[in-house]
N, C-alpha and C positions, 0 to 999 in steps of 0.2 A: 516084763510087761505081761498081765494078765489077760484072758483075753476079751474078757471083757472091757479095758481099756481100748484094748487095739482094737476092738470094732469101734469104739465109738470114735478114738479118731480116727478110721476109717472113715466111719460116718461127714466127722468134719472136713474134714479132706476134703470128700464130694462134694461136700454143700459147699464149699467156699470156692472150687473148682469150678462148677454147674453158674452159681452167682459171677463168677470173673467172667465166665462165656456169655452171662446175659448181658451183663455190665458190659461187655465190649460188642455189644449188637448196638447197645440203644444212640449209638450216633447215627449210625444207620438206617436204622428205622426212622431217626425222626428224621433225616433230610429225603428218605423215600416217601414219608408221609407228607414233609412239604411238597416235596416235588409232583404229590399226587393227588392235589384238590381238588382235581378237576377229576371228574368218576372217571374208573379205568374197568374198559371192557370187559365183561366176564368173557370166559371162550368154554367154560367148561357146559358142556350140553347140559348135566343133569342139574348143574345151579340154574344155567338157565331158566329150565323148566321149572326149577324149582320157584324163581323170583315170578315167572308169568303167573302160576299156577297160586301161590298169594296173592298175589297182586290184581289178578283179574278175574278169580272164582273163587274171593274167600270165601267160607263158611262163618265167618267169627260173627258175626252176626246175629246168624241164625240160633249158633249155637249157643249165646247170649242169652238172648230170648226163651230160649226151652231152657235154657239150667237155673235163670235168676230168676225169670216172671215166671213161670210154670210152677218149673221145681220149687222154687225159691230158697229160703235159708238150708243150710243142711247140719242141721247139730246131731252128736251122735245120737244113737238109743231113737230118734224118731223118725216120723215112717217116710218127711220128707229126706231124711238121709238114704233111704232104705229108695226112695222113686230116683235118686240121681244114680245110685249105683245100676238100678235096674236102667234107667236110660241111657247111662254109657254104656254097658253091654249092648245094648243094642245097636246103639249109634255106631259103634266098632264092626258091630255086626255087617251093620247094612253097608260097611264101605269096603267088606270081603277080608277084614282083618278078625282071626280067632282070638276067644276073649272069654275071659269067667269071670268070677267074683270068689277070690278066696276067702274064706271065714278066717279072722285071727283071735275074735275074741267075743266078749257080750257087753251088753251095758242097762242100765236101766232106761227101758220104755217110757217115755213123754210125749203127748202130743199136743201142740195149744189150742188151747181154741178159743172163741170171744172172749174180749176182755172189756168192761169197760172202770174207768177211774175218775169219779167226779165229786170235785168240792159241792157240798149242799149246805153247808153255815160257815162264815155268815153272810155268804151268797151261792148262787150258784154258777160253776166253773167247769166243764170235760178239761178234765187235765191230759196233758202232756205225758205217758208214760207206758212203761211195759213192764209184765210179767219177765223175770227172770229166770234163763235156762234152769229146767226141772223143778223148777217153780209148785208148791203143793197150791189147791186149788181150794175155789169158798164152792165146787160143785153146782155150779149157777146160782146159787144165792146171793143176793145181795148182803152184804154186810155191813154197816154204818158202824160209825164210831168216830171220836175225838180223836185228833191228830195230839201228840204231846211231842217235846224236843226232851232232851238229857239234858239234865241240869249241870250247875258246878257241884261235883263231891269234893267231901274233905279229905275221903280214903275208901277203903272196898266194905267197910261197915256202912258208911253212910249211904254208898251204893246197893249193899244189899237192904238196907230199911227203906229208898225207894221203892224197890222191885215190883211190891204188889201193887204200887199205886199205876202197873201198866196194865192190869187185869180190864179187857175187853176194850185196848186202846190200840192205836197205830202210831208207831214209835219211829221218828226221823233216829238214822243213826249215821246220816253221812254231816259230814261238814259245810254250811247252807257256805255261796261264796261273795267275796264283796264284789265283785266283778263279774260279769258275763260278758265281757268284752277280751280277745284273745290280745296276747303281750302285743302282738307286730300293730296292732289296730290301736292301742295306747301310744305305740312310738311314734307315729303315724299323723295321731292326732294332740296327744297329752306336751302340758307344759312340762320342762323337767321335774319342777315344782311337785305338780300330781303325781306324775312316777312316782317318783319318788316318794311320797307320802303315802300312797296306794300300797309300793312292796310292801315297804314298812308294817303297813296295818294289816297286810294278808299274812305276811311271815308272824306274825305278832300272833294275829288270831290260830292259825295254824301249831303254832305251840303249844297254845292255849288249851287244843283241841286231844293232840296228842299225849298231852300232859292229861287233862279229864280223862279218858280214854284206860288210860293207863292205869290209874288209882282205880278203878274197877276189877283191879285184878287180871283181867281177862283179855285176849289179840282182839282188836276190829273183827277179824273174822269168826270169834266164837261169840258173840254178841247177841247174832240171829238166836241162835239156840237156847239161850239163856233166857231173851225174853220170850219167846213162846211159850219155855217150859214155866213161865212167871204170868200169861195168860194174853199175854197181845193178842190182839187177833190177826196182825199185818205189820210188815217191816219195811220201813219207807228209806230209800237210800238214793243217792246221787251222784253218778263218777261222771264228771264232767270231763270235757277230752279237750280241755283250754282249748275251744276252735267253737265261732257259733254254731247252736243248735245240735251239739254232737255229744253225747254221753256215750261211754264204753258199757255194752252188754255183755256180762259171765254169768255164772251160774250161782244159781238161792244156794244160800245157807243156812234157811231153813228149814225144819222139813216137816213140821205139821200145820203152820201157815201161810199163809203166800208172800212172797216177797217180790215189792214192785222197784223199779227205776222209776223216777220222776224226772220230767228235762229238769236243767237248772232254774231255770224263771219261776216254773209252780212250783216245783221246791223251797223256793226262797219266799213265793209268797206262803206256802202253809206255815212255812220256820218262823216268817214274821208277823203271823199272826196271831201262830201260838207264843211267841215271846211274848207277845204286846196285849196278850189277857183276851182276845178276842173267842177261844178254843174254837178252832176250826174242826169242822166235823166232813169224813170222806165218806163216800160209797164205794165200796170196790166188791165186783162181779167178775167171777174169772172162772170157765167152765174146762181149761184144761184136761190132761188123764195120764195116769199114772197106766202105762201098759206092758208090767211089770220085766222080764229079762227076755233082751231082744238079744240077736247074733248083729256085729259088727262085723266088716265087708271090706277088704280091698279088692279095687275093678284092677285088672291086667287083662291087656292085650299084647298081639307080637306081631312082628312081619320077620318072619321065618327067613334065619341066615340060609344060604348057600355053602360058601367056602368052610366057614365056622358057624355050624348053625347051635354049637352047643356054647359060642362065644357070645357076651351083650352089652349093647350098647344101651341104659336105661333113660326113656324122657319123663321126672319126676317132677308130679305135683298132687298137693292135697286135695282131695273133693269136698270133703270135709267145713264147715265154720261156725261162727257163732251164730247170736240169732237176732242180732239189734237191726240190721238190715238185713237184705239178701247174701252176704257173702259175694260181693262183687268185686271188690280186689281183693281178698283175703278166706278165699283162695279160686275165685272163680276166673279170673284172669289168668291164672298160670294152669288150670285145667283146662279152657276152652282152648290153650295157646299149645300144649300137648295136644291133644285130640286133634286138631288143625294141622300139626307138623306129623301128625301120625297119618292123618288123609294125604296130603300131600306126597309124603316119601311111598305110603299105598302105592300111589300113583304114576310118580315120577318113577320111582325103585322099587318095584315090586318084588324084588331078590338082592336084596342086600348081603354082602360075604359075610358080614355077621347078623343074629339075630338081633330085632331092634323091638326093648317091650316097652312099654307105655304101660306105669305105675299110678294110678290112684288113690292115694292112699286114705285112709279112714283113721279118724279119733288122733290127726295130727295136732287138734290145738289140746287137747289133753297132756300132748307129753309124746309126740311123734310116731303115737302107740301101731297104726299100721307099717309104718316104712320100718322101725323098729323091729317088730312080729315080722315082716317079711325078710332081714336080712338075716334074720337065727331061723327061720324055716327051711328056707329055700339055700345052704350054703352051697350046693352043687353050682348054683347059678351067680352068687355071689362070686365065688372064687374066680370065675371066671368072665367076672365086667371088664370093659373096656373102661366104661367111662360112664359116669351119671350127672345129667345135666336140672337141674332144678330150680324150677321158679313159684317166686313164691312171697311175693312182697311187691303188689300193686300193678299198675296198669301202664306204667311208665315203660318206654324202650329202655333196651339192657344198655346199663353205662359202668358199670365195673365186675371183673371177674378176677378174684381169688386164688391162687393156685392152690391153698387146702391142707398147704405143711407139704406137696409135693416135689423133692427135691428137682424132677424134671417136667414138672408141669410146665412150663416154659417153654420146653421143646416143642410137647406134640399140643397143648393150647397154641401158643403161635403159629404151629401148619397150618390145623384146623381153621384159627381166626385168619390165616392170611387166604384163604379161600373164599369169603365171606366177600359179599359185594363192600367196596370200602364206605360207600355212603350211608352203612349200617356199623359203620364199627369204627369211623371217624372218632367218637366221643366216648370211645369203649378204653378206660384206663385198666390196667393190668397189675395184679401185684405176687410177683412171684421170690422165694416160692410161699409167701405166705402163711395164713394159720389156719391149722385145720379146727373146724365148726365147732361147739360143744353141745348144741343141739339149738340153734333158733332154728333149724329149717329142717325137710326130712333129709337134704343131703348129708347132714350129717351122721346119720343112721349109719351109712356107707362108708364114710368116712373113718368112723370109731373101727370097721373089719378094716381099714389099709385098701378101701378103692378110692380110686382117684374120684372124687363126685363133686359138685362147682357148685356153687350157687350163682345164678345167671342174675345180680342185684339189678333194679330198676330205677329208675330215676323218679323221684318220690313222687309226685304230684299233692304231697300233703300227706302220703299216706300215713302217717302213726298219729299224725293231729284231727285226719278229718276221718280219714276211712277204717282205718285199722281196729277190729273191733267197735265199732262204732255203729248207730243207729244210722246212719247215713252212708255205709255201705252198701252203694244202690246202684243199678245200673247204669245211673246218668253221669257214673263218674268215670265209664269208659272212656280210652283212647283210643278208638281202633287203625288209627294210622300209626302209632306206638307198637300197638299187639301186632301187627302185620311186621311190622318191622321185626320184633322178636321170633316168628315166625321162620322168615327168613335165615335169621339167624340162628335158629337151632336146629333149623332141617339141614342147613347148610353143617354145620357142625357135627350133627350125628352121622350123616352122609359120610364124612370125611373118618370121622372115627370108625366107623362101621368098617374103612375100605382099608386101614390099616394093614399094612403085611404080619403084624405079629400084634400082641399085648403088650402095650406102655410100660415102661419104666416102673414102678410103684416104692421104690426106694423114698424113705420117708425123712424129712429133715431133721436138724438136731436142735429139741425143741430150748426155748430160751431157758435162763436160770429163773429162779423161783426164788421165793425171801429166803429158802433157806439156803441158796447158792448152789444147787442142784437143781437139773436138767427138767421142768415141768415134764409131767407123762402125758403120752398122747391121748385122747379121747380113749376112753374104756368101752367094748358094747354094752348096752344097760336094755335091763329087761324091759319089755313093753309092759304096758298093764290092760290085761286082757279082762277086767271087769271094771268096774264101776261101782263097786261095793268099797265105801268110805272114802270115794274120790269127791 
């Protein structure tokens, strides 16, 4: 036997070893968990304080208000990213915890500024819409022009002898829809009848769409460019987030015209007007700025170990979001709810055995680009994490945790969670040992070096329908008897991690087979992208 063999079953060994020991807990657990509906008294002093000190002097609030309506949205390269990084340092500042802002990379400078987008033939309409991240601008001019759709082509000739007829036009390129009304509100209300006739004609038309699309030669996504460089003056598009009133906001794809989101409604009126011979004609005015190559910022703070102070325990979330609302679940929920467990432990623990740092990271909806850049920067501190806890997917209390591919995550997550007041972690399902991340979140940065890092998931409230990316990521869609509760639960959990006698298990499990009947590989580290040039 090679020995490469014999580690690996080695490897299985443990894992099926580790799994028989979890496997003969969980009778246990759950007749302890019956038997324990009734809230079972903390006794440990520093939860206590911990649970008072949420409970009766949150911040989440406060800090709500300064990072959504102040600050407001935070997309990379602008300067409203640039006031949240400066306001976390501070705010860390002022609650006696040390705290910088590392540089890991740049991006290109945007800032918005007025917009406005209105039908003038053959009426007049302020439409429904927004400039799109890095969006090139008309420099306060107003610009008018006829709105036109894509026709049916035969093949990419008949598309390119179109071409010129978009010179000094504004070109719809999303798919207008038959419905504004989301699926659950047709179950709801609709006969099966209409359902059913409805899919029919969306699936139908959607083919239709992809099929046109296609015969051009060219991806959806390289479309903007094509017609610019063909003479549009504007690129009119629609990503509807099936949920009323919600479109997902990304980034133009243009880059010497501006390109607008329209909601779904004025979209389908301008679609249906230009179908129907009326040529509807837009104004659109957008004074943006192009403020050429900025530095991008991850905020770190710490509360300085004692016992291990070169050991850490990290509380991760993005600062970072789009720019269709505020960034208010995505990712301002899991930042206020760091910062909050960082005041708190301040307070309650002000010498923790290990060091305890609070990651903010930057340019995570790019591609996880700070947490990334931070785990190939800093490996002195990497090598040596306990544990990294991250949130980062809405406003919901935490209702399921991951083990991450770790063969004994089971272990010290279980300590950890059984310390946790039980009436926070009643509906908290477990899956151990799970699969480690491939990058939806930054814990997976972590995860790709072989640190134990969690994604702390939340219980949706809508989030990928209503908020996620969305114009409607706004602050009215807090929970903060939810945040408070995750609160709890992470200071409680860092706490515990931090007080550890030694560094966790990191023995990594044996990942499934793959089509070709070998072992998938675990998460690779992958380079950040530390500019913005052709992103």
């Amino acid at each position: 036997m090679n020995n490469s063999k014999r580690s690996m079953l080695n490897r299985k060994t443990s894992f099926f070893l580790a799994s028989a020991v979890w496997l003969a807990t969980i009778p246990a657990l759950y007749a302890q968990r019956g038997r324990a509906q009734a809230e079972v008294p903390i006794t440990d002093p520093v939860i206590q304080q911990i649970v008072g000190e949420a409970n009766n002097n949150s911040q989440l609030e406060d800090l709500a208000f300064e990072l959504l309506d102040v600050v407001g949205p935070r997309l990379v390269g602008t300067p409203q990213m640039t006031r949240a990084n400066d306001w976390a340092l501070e705010k860390f500042k002022s609650w006696g915890l040390s705290a910088e802002k590392q540089q890991f990379g740049e991006w290109h400078g945007w800032e918005r500024g007025i917009s406005h987008i209105d039908m003038v033939h053959p009426r007049v309409k302020t439409l429904a819409g927004t400039q799109l991240a890095w969006s090139p601008s008309t420099n306060g001019k107003a610009i008018e022009g006829e709105v036109v759709t894509m026709p049916q082509w035969k093949d990419s000739l008949d598309f390119r002898k179109w071409l010129p007829s978009v010179k000094g036009k504004y070109v719809m390129i999303s798919q207008p829809q038959l419905t504004g009304r989301p699926d659950y509100n047709w179950k709801e209300y609709g006969t099966p009848e209409s359902i059913t006739r409805m899919n029919a004609q969306r699936d139908s038309l959607t083919s239709i769409w992809n099929a046109n699309v296609s015969k051009t030669g060219f991806s959806a996504n390289s479309l903007p460019s094509i017609l610019e460089d063909a003479g549009a003056v504007g690129i009119l598009t629609s990503y509807w987030s099936y949920e009323f009133g919600a479109n997902k906001i990304f980034g133009a794809r243009s880059k010497s015209v501006p390109s607008l989101d329209i909601s779904l409604e004025d979209y389908g009126i301008l679609h249906r007007l230009a179908e129907k011979g009326h040529k509807p004609r837009i104004q659109v005015e957008t004074s943006s700025k192009s403020l050429g190559v900025v530095p991008s910022f991850n905020t770190i703070a710490e509360i300085k170990g004692t016992e291990f102070p070169d050991e850490y325990v990290i509380l991760s979330a993005h600062l970072d979001s789009w720019e269709g609302g505020s960034g208010a679940t995505d990712n301002g929920t899991g930042t206020i709810t760091m910062m909050e467990v960082a005041r708190v432990l301040k307070k309650i623990l002000p010498n923790p055995k290990r060091t305890i740092l609070i990651g903010l990271w930057g340019s995570e909806e790019q591609g996880l680009n700070g947490s990334r850049a931070f785990v190939i920067d800093n490996p002195e501190i990497v090598e040596k994490t306990q544990a990294v806890f991250n949130l980062d997917n809405g406003t919901g209390r935490v209702v399921n945790i991951d083990g991450s591919g770790f063969v004994h995550s089971y272990d010290y997550i279980g300590r950890w969670l059984s310390a946790v007041p039980n009436n926070i972690t009643k509906e908290i399902k477990t899956s151990f040992p799970g699969t480690p991340g491939g990058g939806g979140s930054d814990h997976a940065s972590f995860v790709a070096a072989g640190i134990p890092a969690f994604m702390l998931s939340s219980l949706s409230w809508g989030y990928f329908s209503i908020t996620w990316h969305t114009n409607l990521d706004t602050y009215d869609k807090l929970v903060f008897d939810d945040l408070r509760s995750n609160v709890i639960l992470t200071a409680t959990m860092a706490y515990k991690a931090s007080e550890e006698p030694e560094l966790v298990n990191r023995e990594r499990r044996v990942m499934p087979e793959g089509r070709n009947g070998q072992p998938n590989a675990w998460p690779a580290i992958r380079q950040p992208r530390r500019t913005g040039v052709g992103y």
